[in-house]
Every structure is written in structure tokens, then in C-alpha cells.
C-alpha positions in Angstrom: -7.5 13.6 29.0 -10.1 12.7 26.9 -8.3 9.2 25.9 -7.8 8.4 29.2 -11.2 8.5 30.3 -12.4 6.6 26.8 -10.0 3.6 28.5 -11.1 4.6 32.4 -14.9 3.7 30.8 -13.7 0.9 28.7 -12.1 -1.2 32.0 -15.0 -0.3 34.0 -17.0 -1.9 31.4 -14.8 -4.9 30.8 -15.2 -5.5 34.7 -19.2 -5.4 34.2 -18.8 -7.9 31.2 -16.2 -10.3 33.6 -18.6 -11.1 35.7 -20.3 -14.1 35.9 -23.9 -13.0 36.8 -24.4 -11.0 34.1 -28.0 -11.5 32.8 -29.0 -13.3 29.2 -28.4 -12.1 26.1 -31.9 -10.5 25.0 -33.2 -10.0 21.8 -33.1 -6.6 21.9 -30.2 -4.3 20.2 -27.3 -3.6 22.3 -27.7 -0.3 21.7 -31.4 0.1 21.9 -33.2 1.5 25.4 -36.8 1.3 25.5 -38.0 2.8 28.5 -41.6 2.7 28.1 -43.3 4.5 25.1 -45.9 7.2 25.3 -49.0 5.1 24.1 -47.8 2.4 27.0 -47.3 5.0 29.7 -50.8 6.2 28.7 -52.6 2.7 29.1 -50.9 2.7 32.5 -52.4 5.9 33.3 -56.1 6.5 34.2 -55.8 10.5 34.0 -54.6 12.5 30.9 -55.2 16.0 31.0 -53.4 19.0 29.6 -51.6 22.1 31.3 -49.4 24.8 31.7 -46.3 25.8 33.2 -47.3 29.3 35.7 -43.8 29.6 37.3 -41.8 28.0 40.2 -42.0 27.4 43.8 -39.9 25.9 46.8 -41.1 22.7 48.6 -38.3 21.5 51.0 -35.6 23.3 49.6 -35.9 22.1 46.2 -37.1 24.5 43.6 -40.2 22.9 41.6 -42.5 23.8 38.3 -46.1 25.1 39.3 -48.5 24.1 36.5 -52.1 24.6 35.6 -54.8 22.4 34.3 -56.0 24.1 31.4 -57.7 21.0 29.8 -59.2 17.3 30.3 -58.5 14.3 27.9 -59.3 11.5 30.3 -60.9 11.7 33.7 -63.1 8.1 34.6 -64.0 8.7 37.3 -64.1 12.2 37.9 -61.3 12.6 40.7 -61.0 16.3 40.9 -58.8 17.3 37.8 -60.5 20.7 37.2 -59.2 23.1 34.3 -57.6 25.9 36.5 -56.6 23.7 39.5 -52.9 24.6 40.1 -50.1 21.6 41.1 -46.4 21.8 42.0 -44.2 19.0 40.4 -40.4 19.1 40.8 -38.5 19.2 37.0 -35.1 18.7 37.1 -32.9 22.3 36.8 -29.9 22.5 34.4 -27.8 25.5 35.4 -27.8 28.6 33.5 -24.5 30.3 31.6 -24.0 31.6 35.1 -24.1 28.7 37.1 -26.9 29.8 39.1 -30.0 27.4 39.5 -32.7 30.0 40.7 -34.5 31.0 37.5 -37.3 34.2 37.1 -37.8 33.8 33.6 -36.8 30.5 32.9 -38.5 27.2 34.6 -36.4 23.2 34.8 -34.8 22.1 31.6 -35.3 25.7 29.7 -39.1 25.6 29.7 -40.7 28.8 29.8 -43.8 29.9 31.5 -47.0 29.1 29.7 -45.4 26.2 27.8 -48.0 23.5 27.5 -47.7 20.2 28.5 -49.4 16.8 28.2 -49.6 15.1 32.1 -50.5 12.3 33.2 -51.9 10.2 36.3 -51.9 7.0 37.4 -54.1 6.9 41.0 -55.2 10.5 41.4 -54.3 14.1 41.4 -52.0 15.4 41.9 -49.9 12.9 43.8 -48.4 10.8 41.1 -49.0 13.1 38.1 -46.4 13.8 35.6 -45.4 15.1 32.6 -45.7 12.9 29.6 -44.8 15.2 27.1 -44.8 19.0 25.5 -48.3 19.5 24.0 -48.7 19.4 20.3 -52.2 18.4 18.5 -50.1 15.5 16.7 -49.1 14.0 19.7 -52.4 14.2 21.3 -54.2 12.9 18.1 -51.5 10.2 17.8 -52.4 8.9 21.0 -55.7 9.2 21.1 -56.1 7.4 17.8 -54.0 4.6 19.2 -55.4 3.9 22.4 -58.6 3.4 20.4 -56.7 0.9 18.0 -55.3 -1.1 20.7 -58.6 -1.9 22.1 -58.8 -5.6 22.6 -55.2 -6.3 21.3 -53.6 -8.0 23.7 -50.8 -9.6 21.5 -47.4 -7.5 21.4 -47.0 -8.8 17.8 -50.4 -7.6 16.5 -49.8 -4.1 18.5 -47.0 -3.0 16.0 -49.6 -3.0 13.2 -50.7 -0.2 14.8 -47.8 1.9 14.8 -46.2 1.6 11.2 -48.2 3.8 9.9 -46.7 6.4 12.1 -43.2 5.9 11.2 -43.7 8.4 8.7 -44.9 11.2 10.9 -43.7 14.7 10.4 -44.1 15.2 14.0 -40.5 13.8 15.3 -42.3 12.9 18.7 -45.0 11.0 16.9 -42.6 8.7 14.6 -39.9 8.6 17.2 -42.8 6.9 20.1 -43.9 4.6 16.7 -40.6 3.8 16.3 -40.2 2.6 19.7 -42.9 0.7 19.6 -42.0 -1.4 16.6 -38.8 -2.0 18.3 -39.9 -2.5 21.8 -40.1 -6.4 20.8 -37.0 -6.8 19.7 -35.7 -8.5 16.5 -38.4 -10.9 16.3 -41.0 -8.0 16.5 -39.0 -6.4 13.9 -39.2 -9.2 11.6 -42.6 -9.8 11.6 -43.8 -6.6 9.8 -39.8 -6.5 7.3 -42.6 -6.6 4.3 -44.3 -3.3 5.6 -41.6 -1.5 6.8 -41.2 2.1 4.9 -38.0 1.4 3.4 -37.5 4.4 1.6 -37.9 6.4 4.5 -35.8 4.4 6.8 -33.2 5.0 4.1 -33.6 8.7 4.3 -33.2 9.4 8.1 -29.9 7.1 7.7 -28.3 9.1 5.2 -29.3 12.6 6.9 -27.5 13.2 10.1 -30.3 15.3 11.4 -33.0 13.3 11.4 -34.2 11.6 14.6 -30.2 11.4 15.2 -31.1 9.2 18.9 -32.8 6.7 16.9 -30.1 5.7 14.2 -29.2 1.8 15.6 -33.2 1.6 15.4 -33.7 2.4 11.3 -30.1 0.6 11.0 -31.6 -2.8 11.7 -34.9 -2.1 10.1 -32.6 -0.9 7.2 -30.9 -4.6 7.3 -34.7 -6.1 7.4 -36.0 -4.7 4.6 -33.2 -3.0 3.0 -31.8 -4.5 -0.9 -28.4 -5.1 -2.1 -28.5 -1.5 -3.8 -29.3 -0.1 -0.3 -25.8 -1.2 0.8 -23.3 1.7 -0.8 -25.7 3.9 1.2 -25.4 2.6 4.1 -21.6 2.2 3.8 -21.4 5.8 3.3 -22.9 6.5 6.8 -20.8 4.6 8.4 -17.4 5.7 6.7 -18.0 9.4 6.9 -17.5 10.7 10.0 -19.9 13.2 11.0 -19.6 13.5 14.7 -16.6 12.1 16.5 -19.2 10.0 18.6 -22.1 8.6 16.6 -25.0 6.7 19.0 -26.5 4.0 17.0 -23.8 3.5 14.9 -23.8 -0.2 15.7 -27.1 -0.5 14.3 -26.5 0.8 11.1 -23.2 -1.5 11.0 -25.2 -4.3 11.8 -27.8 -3.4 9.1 -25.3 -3.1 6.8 -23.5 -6.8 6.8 -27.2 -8.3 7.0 -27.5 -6.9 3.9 -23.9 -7.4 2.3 -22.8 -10.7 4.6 -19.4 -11.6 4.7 -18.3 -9.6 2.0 -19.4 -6.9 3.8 -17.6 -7.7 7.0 -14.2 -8.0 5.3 -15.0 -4.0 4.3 -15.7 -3.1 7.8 -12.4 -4.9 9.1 -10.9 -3.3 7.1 -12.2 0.1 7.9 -12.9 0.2 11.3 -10.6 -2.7 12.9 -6.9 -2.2 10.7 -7.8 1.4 9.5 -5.8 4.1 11.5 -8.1 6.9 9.8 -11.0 8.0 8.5 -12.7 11.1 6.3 -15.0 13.4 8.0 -17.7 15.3 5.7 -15.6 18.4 5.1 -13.2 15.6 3.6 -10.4 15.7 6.2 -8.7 13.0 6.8 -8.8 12.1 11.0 -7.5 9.6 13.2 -10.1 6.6 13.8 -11.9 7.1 17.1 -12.3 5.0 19.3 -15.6 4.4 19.2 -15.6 3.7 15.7 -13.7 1.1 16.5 -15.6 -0.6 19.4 -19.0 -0.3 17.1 -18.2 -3.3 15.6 -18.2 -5.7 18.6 -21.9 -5.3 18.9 -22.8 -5.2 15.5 -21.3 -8.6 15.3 -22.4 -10.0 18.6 -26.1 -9.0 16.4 -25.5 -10.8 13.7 -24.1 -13.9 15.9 -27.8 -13.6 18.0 -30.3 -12.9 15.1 -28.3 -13.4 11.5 -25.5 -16.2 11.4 -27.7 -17.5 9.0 -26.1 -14.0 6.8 -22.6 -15.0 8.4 -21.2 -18.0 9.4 -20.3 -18.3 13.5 -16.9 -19.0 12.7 -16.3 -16.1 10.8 -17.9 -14.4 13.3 -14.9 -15.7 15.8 -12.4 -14.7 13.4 -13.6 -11.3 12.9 -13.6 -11.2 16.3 -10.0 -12.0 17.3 -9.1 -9.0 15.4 -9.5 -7.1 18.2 -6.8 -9.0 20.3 -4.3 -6.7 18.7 -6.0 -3.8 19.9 -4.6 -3.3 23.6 -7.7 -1.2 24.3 -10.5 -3.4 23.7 -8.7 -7.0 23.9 -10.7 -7.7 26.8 -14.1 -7.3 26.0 -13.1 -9.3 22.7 -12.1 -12.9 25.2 -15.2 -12.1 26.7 -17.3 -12.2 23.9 -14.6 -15.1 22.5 -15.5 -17.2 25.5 -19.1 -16.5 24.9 -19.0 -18.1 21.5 -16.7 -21.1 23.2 -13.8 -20.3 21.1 -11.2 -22.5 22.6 -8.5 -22.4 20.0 -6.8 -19.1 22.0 -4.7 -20.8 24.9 -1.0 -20.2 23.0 -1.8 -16.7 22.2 -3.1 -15.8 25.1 0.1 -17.0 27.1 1.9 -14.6 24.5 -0.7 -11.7 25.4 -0.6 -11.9 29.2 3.8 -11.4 29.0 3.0 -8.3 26.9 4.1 -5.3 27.4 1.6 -3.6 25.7 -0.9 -5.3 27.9 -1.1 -3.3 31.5 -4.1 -3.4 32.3 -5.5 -5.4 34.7 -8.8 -6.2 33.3 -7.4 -7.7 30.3 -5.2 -10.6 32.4 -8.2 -11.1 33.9 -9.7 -11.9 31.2 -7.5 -14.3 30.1 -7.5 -15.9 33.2 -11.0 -16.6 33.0 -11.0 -17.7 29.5 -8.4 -20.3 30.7 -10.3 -21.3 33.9 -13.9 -21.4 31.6 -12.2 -23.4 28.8 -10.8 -25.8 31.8 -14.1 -26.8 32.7 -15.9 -27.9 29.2 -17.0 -31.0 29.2 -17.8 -32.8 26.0 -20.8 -35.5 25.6 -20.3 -39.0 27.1 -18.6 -41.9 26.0 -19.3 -45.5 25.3 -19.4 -46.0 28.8 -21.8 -42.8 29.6 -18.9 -41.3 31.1 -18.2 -37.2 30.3 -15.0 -36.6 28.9 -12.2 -33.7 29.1 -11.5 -31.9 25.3 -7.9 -31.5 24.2 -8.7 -27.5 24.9 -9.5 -28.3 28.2 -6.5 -30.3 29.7 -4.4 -27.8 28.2 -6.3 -24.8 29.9 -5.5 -26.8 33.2 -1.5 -26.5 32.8 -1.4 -23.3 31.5 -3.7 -21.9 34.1 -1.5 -23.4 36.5 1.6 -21.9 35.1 -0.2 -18.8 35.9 -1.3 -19.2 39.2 2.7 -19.8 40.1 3.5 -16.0 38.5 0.5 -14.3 39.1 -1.3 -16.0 42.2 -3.6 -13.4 42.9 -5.2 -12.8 39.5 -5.9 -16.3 39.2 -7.0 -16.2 42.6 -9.3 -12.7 42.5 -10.8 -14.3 39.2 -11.6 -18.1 41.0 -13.7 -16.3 43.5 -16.1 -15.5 40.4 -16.0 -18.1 38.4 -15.8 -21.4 40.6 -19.1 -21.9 42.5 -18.3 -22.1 46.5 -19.0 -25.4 48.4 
């Protein structure tokens, strides 16, 4: 069961990835989401005040968190938040052992009455307020201290000065926000402060599990900024020992890992997570590759293709990346990617993969449709007589996609209607 809904999620993303109105490439880590830090949701907010959860009440049939204003941070213009003016704000309920949302004792998400809060308010109170986070001095001194830095800074570049100091944080809310905000500009951000990273620290909340486990593809990459040759083995650990059959951020680490170590480094992951079968978990049992561990490569490599080809050349990029044409499960989001990088030297193997039996699945013949259809449309630069001319590739994408539209008319045609702009 569990397989088959690994390859239900991996055709419903290779659908996502076929289409041709996908948006840009950004700069940001595939596997990174920013949603909007605390110190940003802060600046957005005029009101900032603390309070307390009191109990729960009903408002049109859906049970809500009744808190109480038990202190005032930031109040311009004096709009009414009082310190024991009471406020109903839905929280989302989880269910309890029993299945049975109505709680006495227990309030939305497992919070318990007269746990403290830090809210927030954009235009008033209590319309739009919100929680920002649980209370904790450190949190509250952390963003205090830098909304007070930021004044003036308008430059996103000059904004992660603020926050590096913070990476080091005992409080995991504090360094988790900082980290998010050194991020939050993507790999150009990043690299603009490699020289004042903490890299000893980064290194330590790779190598333990525990630490800020949400946040691993994050210190991964800074790991690959600032990280030295010696840094590699430990790194390479992380990401041989399994210690969780699905790891989030893995990729980031990965990538990290062949900035620092380059092609040679590549060849070691091929090795281990593309033609290896197995792997060792941290009890030292040997265990069948997952999946994921697998898949974590393709964007650790489309990484390196966006921000360090300088590290590894493009074309052994391409190669790497036809490995996983031999992997029926993920041989479609590797054409994808393939006719990303305009790797037109596929057509005969492709032909091969589409009569295969091992190849079912619709996605992936769709895929190769539309690598044949793209690669038929390339045009190189102009002649002597400014006039565009057809590659080799391209010609030959032209027959063979026409040798497939005679045996399998409406894949080529359900694929056309994406690709080929209508009249």
C-alpha cells in the first residue's frame, strides 16, 4: 500500500512537471518554503501584544480558542488592546485518542489553558489578530531587538546581517526564524554572507538528527557555502545513514555535499543512491533503498545545474541525470528535467523506452512524447542567408514522433494540446 501511493504521488507530480505553464525556475531551494518569517509578519503588523489561552467557545458551529490580553508590546495608536480584554480566535482542532474533537481540558493543537501566546494585528482588534507564536522572553527579545536593527534597511541583502548572529540561538524558535531569514533570498542571499556563516555550527545540527530536523536542506546548502573539503566525510555520513525512512531536506544536504566534493562526489552518490539497492540504517541494518532516497538526488542536481555548474560541469550534470531512465518509477520526471537542460541526444532510447514493458505508466509516454515534440521544434541560429535552420536532433524528432502518432494517436494528441500554441 505504501508503495503504491509513493508512485500514485510520483505520476501526480510528473503531470504537474509536464505541463507547460509551469512557472520559472527560482533561486530558491527546491525544497525550501518560506512562508513569511516572524520579524517580517511583525513589520506587517501594527499591534503586538501578548495573551493567554482561557478556554473554548462555539461561534457558528465551529469550536474556537478564547484568549486574554494579558500584555502590550506595540499599540500606536491606542486602538483598544487592553490587558484583560477577552477575544475568540478559531485554532485548528486535531482529534484526540478518541476521535472526539470537543475538548474540556485541552484547547486546538494540544494547547492548554493559560498557555501564553505572542498575537498579532494588522488593522485593529480583534478582527484580524492572530497568533504569531507561543510566548518565550527569547522570542520576544529577538524581535524586538530586530525590529529596532532593521530600521532604515531597506535592502534584503543588508537585512541578513541582522540575523546571523541569531543562527546560534539556544532558543530553536529564535535560530529557526534567523535561519529563515538568511535564506528567504535565496542562493544569492546565501552567498553574500558564506564568509560569516557559523560553520561549525551548521556542521553540528547536520550531523545530529535532532536538531531543527525541518530545517536540514537549509544548513545543507549553507554547509556547501562555507563548508571545506574535510567537512565532506561528514556530510557523506548524513546522507548514507538512514535515520528515518523519509528525511525532509535531504536534498539540501546532498546538494551541499557535491559543492563541496564536485564530480567526484557525484560518482559516490550514483553510486549510492541511483545503482545501490540498499542502505544501513543507524542500528547498522542493512535495508532496502527508499524511495525517496532515491528521488533526493534529482533536486540536488537540478541545484547544482541553477547555482554551481561552475563545481560540475552541465554535461555531467545530463549524464548523471539519465541514470534515472532505468528507474521505471522516476523516468519521467528525469525527460522532464532532460528536456529542461535541452538534452537532445535521447530520441533512439526513448523509442526503446516507450515499447517497454516495464514502462506502464502513462505519464512517462507522455513524457517522451513531449521530449520528441520539444526537440522537434529547436531551431538553431541563422545561416549565411539569415535564414533559421532545423538541427539533426530536430528532423529526426519529426519522424519518430510521427511513427508514434500512427500507434499511439491519442498520447501524441492529449500531449499536442499542451505543448503546440493554438491559432
Amino acid at each position: 500500500m505504501k508503495h503504491t501511493l509513493i508512485v500514485f504521488l510520483s505520476l501526480l507530480l510528473s503531470l504537474l512537471l509536464l505541463s507547460d505553464r509551469l512557472p520559472a525556475q527560482g533561486s530558491r531551494c527546491a525544497w525550501v518554503t518560506v512562508k513569511g518569517t516572524l520579524s517580517r509578519t511583525v513589520e506587517q503588523s501594527q499591534y503586538q501584544f501578548r495573551a493567554k489561552r482561557i478556554g473554548t467557545e462555539k461561534v457558528d458551529g465551529r469550536q474556537t480558542t478564547v484568549f486574554e490580553v494579558t500584555g502590550i508590546i506595540r499599540n500606536p495608536n491606542d486602538n483598544g488592546i487592553r490587558v484583560g480584554r477577552k477575544m475568540t480566535i478559531w485554532e485548528p482542532t486535531v482529534p484526540t485518542v478518541t476521535g472526539d474533537l470537543e475538548r474540556d481540558t485541552e484547547l486546538a493543537d494540544g494547547h492548554q489553558p493559560g498557555s501564553a501566546v505572542i498575537m498579532v494585528s494588522h488593522s485593529g482588534f480583534p478582527e484580524d489578530a492572530r497568533v504569531l507564536c507561543e510566548a518565550d522572553e527569547r522570542v520576544e527579545a529577538y524581535l524586538t531587538a530586530t525590529a529596532a536593527a532593521l530600521n532604515g534597511i531597506a535592502d534584503e541583502k543588508a537585512r541578513i546581517a541582522v540575523f546571523l548572529p541569531y543562527l546560534e540561538s539556544e532558543c530553536e524558535v529564535v535560530a529557526s526564524d534567523a535561519l529563515d531569514e538568511v535564506v528567504a533570498n535565496g542562493y544569492e542571499g546565501m552567498s553574500s554572507v558564506r564568509d560569516r556563516l557559523p560553520r561549525e555550527l551548521i556542521l553540528q545540527r547536520i550531523a545530529n538528527p535532532n536538531a531543527f530536523p525541518s530545517q536540514l536542506g537549509n544548513y545543507g546548502v549553507l554547509a556547501g557555502l562555507c563548508g571545506t573539503t574535510d567537512d565532506a566525510a561528514l556530510l557523506e555520513a548524513r546522507i548514507r545513514i538512514l535515520d528515518a525512512e523519509y528525511r525532509h531536506g535531504i536534498e539540501g544536504v546532498i546538494a551541499g555535499y557535491l559543492m563541496i566534493r564536485g564530480e567526484s562526489g557525484l560518482t559516490v552518490l550514483e553510486d549510492a543512491k541511483v545503482r545501490a539497492l540498499t542502505a544501513m540504517t543507524t542500528d547498522g541494518n542493512e535495508v532496502r533503498l527508499p524511495f525517496n532516497e532515491t528521488y533526493a538526488l534529482i533536486p540536488a542536481l537540478r541545484f547544482i545545474w541553477e547555482h554551481a555548474s561552475d563545481r560540475i560541469s552541465k554535461e555531467r550534470l545530463r549524464q548523471s541525470m539519465r541514470l534515472f531512465l532505468d528507474k521505471p518509477e522516476l523516468c519521467d520526471l528525469a525527460i522532464v528535467q532532460l528536456v529542461r537542460w535541452k538534452d537532445w541526444s535521447l530520441h533512439d532510447r526513448l523509442m526503446l523506452l516507450y515499447d517497454d514493458n516495464r514502462v506502464l505508466v502513462p505519464a512517462t509516454r507522455r513524457a517522451i512524447v513531449r521530449y520528441l515534440l520539444l526537440s522537434s521544434m529547436e531551431k538553431e541560429d541563422v545561416d549565411s542567408d539569415s535564414k533559421e535552420v532545423r538541427p539533426a536532433h530536430a528532423i529526426k524528432a519529426e519522424e519518430l514522433l510521427k511513427v508514434l502518432e500512427e500507434r499511439d494517436p491519442k498520447t501524441v494528441a492529449d500531449v499536442k494540446r499542451f505543448v503546440v500554441p493554438s491559432d
